[in-house]
C-alpha positions, 0 to 999 in steps of 0.5 A: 349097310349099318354096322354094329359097333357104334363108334362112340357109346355114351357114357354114365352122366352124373349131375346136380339138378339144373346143371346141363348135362351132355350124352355123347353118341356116335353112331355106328358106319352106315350107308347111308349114314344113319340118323341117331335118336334117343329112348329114355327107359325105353321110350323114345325122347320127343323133340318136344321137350324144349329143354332137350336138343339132339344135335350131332348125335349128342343129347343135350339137357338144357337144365336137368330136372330129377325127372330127367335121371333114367337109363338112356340108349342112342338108336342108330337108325338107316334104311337097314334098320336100328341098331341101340347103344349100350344103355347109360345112366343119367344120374340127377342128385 
């Protein structure tokens, strides 16, 4: 089961470069619970990037650079398949 609605879409984060930034998401109900990853522009956010920490559901930008700023989806992915977030803005001035 994975239902659509997520419980908790994130929200537009505006902040000023170097400032962390936190993208809140909580997935929608799943069984199993589904794991939730992150695309930035459509691309999805590699664990990488040591300045990024998904944990929680949460995306967390340790120190954000101006080329963080983009458009941002939480992917809420099960064995049923994915479903994505409404997009949110990450502004970085």
């Amino acid at each position: 089961v994975l239902r659509d609605d997520f419980r908790q879409p994130p929200g537009d984060v505006v902040v000023a470069a170097g400032e962390p930034a936190v993208l809140e998401c909580v997935p929608p109900r799943g069984h199993p619970e589904p794991s939730v990853s992150w695309k930035k522009n459509g691309v999805r956010v590699s664990g990488k990037d040591e300045r990024l920490t998904i944990r929680g559901g949460k995306l967390m930008v340790a120190s954000t650079h101006k080329s963080d700023a983009g458009v941002y989806v939480c992917v809420a992915t099960n064995v049923v398949g994915e479903r994505d977030s409404e997009p949110a803005e990450l502004v970085v001035f």
